[in-house]
LUMDREN-641320 format. One record per residue (C-alpha): x, y, z; residue in one letter. Coordinates in steps of 0.2 Angstrom, whole numbers, padded with zeros to 4 digits, always signed. Example, Ala and Ser with C-alpha at 12.3 -4.5 7.8 and 13.67 -1.06 7.14 Angstrom:
+0062-0022+0039A +0068-0005+0036S 
% end
This chain:
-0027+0054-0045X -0042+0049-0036X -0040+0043-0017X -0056+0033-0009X -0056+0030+0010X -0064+0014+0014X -0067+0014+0032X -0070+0000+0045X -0079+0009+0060X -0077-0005+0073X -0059-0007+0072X -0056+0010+0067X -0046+0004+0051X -0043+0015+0037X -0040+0007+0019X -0038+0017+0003X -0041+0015-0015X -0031+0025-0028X -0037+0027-0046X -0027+0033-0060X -0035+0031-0077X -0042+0014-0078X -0031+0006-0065X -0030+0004-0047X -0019+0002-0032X -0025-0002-0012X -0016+0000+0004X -0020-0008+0017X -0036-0018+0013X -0047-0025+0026X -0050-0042+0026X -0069-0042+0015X -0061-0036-0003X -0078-0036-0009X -0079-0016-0006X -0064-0012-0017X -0072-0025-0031X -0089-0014-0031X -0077+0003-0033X -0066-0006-0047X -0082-0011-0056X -0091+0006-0054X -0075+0015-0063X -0072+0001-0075X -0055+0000-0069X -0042-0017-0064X -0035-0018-0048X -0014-0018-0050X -0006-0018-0036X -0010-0019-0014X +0004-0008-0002X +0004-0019+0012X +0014-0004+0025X +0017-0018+0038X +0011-0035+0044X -0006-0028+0053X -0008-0036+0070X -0028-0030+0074X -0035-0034+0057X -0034-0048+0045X -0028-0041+0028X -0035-0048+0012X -0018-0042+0000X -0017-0063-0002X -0035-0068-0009X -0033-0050-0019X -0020-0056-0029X -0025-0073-0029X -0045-0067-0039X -0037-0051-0047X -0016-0054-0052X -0013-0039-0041X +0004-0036-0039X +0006-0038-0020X +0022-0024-0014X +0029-0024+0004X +0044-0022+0014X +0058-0035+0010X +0062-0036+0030X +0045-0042+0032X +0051-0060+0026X +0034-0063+0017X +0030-0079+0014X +0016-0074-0002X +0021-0069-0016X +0025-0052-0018X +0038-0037-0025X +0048-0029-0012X +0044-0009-0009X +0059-0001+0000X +0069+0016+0001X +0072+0020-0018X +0059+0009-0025X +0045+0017-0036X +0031+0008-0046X +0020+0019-0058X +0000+0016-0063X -0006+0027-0076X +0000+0046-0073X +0003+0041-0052X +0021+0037-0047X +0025+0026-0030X +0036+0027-0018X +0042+0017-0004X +0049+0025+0013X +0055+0015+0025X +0049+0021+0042X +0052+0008+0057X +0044+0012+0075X +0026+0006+0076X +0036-0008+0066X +0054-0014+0062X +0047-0018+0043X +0034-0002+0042X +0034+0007+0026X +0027+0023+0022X +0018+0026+0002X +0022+0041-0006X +0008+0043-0020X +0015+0059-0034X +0003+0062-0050X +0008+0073-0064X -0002+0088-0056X +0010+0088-0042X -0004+0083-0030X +0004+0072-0013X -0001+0058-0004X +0006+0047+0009X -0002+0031+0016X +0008+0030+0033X +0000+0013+0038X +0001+0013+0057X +0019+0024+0058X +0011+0042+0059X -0005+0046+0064X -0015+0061+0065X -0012+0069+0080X +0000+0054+0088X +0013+0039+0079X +0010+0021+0083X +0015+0011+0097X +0030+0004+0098X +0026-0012+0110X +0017-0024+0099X +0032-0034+0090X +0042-0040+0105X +0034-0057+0104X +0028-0057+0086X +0031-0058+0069X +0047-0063+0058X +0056-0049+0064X +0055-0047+0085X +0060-0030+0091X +0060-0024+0108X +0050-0008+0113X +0064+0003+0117X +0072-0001+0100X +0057+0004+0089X +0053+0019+0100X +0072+0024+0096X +0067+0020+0078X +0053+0030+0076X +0061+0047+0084X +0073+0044+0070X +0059+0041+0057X +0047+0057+0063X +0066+0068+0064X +0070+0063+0045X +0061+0053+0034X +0049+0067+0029X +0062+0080+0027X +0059+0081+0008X +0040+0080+0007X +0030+0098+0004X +0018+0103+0020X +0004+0099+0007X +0004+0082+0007X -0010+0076+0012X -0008+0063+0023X -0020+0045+0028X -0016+0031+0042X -0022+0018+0045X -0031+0020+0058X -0039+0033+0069X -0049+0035+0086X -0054+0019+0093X -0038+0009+0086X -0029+0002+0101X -0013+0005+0087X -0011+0021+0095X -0016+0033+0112X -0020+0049+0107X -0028+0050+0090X -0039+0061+0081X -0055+0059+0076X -0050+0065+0058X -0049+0053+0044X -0036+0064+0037X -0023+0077+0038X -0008+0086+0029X +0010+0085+0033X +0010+0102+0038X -0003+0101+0048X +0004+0087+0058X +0022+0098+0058X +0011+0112+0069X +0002+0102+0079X +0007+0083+0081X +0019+0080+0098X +0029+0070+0090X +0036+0085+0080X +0041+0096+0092X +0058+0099+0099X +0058+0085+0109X +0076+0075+0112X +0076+0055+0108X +0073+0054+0129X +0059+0065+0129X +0051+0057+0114X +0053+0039+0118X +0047+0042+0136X +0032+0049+0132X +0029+0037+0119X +0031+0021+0129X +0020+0029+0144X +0001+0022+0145X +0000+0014+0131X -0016+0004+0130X -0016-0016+0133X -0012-0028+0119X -0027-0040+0113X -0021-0059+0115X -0023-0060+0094X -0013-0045+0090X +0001-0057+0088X -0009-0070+0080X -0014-0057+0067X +0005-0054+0063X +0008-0070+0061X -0006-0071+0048X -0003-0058+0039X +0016-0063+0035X +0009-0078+0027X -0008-0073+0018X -0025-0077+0026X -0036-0087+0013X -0052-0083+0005X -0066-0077+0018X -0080-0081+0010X -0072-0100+0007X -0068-0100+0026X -0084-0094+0033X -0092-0107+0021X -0084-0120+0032X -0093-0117+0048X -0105-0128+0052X -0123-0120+0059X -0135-0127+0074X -0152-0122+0077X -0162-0122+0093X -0150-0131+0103X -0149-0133+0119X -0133-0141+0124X -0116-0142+0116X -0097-0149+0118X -0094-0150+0138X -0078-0140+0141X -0078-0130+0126X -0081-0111+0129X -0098-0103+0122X -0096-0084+0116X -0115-0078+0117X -0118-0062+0107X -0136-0059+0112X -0142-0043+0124X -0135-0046+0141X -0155-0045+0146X -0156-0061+0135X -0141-0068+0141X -0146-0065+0158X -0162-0072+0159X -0154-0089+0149X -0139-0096+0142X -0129-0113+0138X -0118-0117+0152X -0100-0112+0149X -0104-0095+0140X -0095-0079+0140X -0108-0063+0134X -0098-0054+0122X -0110-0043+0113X -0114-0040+0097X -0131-0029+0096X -0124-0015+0082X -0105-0006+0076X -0099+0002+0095X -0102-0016+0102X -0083-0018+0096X -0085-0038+0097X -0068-0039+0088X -0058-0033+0100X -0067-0040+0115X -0068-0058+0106X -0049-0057+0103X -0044-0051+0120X -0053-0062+0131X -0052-0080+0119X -0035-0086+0114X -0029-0089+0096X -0033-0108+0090X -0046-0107+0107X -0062-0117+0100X -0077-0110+0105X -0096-0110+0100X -0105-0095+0094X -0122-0091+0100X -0133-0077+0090X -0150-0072+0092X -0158-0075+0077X -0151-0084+0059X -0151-0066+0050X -0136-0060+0064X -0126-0076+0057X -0118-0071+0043X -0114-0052+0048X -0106-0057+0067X -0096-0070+0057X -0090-0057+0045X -0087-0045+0060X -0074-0060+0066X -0067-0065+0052X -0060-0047+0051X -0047-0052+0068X -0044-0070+0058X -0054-0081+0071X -0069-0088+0062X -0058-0104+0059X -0060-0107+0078X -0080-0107+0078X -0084-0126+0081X -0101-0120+0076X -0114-0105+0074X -0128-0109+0085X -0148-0104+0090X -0155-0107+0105X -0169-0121+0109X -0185-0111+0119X -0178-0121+0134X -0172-0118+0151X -0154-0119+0153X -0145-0107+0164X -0146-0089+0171X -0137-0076+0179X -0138-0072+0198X -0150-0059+0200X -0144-0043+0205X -0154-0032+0219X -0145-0014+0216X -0155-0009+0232X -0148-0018+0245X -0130-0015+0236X -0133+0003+0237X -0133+0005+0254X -0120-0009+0258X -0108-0009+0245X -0095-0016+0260X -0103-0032+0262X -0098-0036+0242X -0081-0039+0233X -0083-0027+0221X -0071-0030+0203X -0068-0016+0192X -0062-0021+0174X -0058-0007+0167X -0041-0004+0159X -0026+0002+0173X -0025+0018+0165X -0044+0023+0167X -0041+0014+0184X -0026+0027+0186X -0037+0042+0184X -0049+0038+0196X -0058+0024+0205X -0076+0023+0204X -0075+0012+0221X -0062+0017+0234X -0060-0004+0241X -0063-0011+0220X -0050-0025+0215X -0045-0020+0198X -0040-0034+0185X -0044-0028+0167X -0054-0040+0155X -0042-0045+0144X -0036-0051+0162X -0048-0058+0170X -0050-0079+0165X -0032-0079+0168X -0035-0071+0186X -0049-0079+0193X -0039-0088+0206X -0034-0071+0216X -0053-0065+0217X -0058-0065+0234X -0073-0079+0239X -0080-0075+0254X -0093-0061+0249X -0104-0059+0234X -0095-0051+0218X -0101-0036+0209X -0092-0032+0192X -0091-0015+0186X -0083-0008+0169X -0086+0012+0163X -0102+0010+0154X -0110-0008+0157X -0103-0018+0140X -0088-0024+0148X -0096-0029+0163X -0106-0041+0153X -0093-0049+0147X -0083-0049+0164X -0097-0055+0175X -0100-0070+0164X -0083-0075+0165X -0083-0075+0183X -0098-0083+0186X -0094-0095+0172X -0079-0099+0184X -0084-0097+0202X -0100-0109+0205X -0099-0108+0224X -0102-0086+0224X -0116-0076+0219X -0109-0063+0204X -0120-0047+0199X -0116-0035+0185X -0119-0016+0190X -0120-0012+0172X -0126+0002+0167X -0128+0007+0186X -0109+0012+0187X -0115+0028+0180X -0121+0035+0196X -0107+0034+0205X -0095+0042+0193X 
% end
């Protein structure tokens, strides 16, 4: 049994290729299945079968088109009411590939419908694929179905849930397992997670919280507490992954492409992936900066937590050779169906932002409404500006309407990406104010 991580850095996603003779099974795949084609193709082996561990709600899988180009057998939970075709993989059901025997655990918590692959080869060896249950160093949340998928289950429930799945469904595996989620550090799926792209059981026993002594209180406190904010597609993704995305290249194909423009649509909402200097300096009207430069600009998870699923909106990149790999970065959170176009900018003047004079805010930083957009927990240990209004960006074009009005605004996040994004929105919305970005300045006062 061979085991290939695939790894998707922005979203810290994990999928996995197993390879047993001349046949292979995938758990999890991302939404590109071009990567799991190349390693079929370089082992001259067919792809058999895709583990679907649960309805995914921050990536888009590809487990549909998979089956649709290869005849993979597609397995998953029966309580996640797919509506693809599929075999149902539950407590008790095996499936064998070569000298590899599956097996399905069901283990609720981040999800009602979660299951957990058990991977056995003749040699003995262990593996289990724990999708978004256990995590190295942490277990999924369990706050991200109350308002999604075919099954809807409150947090307290799952939490319940997954005390009981972390207290017995792993009684029977051996400490050498070796164990592979689905994500790690980065993945709003979880809080504390290592940076580790795997672990063993045993391991995990030692050292992860969630296997201590704790009683169902203890654990299903500490679970719930500060768990990061939910991205407005997380539930779109659900949705989407119940009933099978289509083909991404056929669906990127369908978006149209403009060059050199200089105006669109009124009314319809631009998402500008340039430099914040470019953006700054000129932009369509309408536009919100959400950028896009290299893999830490996490443009997935921004795009899906500031525009709403089935929002339309216009993409703006800096040159034609960006097109096709921001539109692949999308396509991974299911929302390149909602481009109305991929645009390039005419050598025109259109808009710029208010330009920001850090002096005179140094020494008067009472005279402006200052917004911090960071997340309430960063916000929780510590302010960067004792009088700052906090309203987090996934927040903010909902929130516009408590903003004070009477001073100049200044938007700060940790760092200076977020800012970019939040200060566009503003300004985007409130005509009759000046609004600055600190940007990268924040770092002198932290």
């Amino acid at each position: 049994m061979i085991i290939k991580q695939f790894q998707d850095k922005p979203l810290a996603h994990y999928s996995y290729a197993i390879l047993s003779g001349d046949k292979i099974s995938l758990v999890d795949p991302s939404r590109d299945p071009k990567p799991y084609y190349v390693f079929a193709e370089e082992n001259n082996a067919q792809i058999v079968a895709v583990f679907e561990t649960h309805p995914h709600a921050d990536f888009v899988s590809s487990h549909l088109q998979i089956h649709n180009e290869t005849g993979a057998t597609i397995y998953t939970s029966k309580l996640v009411g797919a509506d693809y075709p599929h075999k149902t993989f539950d407590d008790g059901d095996t499936f064998s590939m070569s000298e590899v025997i599956f097996s399905a655990l069901n283990t609720p918590g981040h999800s009602p419908d979660g299951i957990t692959i058990v991977a056995k080869d003749k040699k003995s060896k262990h593996a289990m694929f724990t999708g978004d249950t256990l995590f190295i160093g942490d277990v999924g949340r369990p706050d991200l179905r109350e308002r999604a998928g075919n099954m809807k289950a409150k947090r307290e429930e799952l939490a319940r849930a997954m005390f009981q799945t972390i207290q017995n469904k792993f009684k029977q595996l051996p400490d050498e397992t070796i164990l592979y989620p689905a994500h790690g550090a980065g993945s709003l799926c979880g809080k504390n997670m290592s940076t580790d792209s795997s672990s063993t059981l045993g391991k995990e026993r030692k050292s992860n919280w969630a296997f201590k002594n704790l009683s169902e209180k203890d654990f299903t406190d500490h679970i719930l507490a500060d768990q990061p904010f939910i991205p407005s597609y997380f539930g779109f993704d659900v949705d989407l992954n119940k009933s099978g995305a289509s083909s991404v290249e056929s669906s990127i194909a369908k978006i149209p492409f403009l060059m050199e423009v200089a105006t669109v649509e009124k009314n319809i909402t631009v998402v500008d992936t340039r430099n914040e200097i470019d953006f700054k300096n000129n932009h369509l009207p309408n536009s919100i900066n959400i950028m896009a430069r290299n893999e830490d600009d996490k443009i997935e998870t921004w795009l899906g937590a500031i525009i709403a699923p089935n929002e339309p909106y216009y993409l703006v990149v800096d040159s034609i050779t960006k097109r096709q790999e921001i539109i692949e970065r999308i396509a991974k959170i299911g929302y390149e169906a909602q481009i109305k176009a991929v645009v390039t900018l005419a050598n025109l003047d259109m808009e710029q932002s208010d330009k920001f004079d850090f002096s005179t805010f140094e020494g008067r930083t009472e005279d402006y409404t200052i917004l911090d957009i960071r997340n309430r927990s960063e916000v929780q240990e510590g302010k960067v500006f004792a009088n700052a209004v906090n309203i987090p960006l996934n927040e903010l074009r909902h929130s516009i309407k408590i903003i004070p009005r009477n001073k100049p605004i200044v938007v700060h996040c940790a760092g200076g990406y977020r800012s970019a994004a939040g200060s566009s929105i503003v300004a985007k919305e409130m005509k009759e104010v000046k609004v600055f970005d600190l940007s990268e300045k924040v770092n002198i006062y932290k």
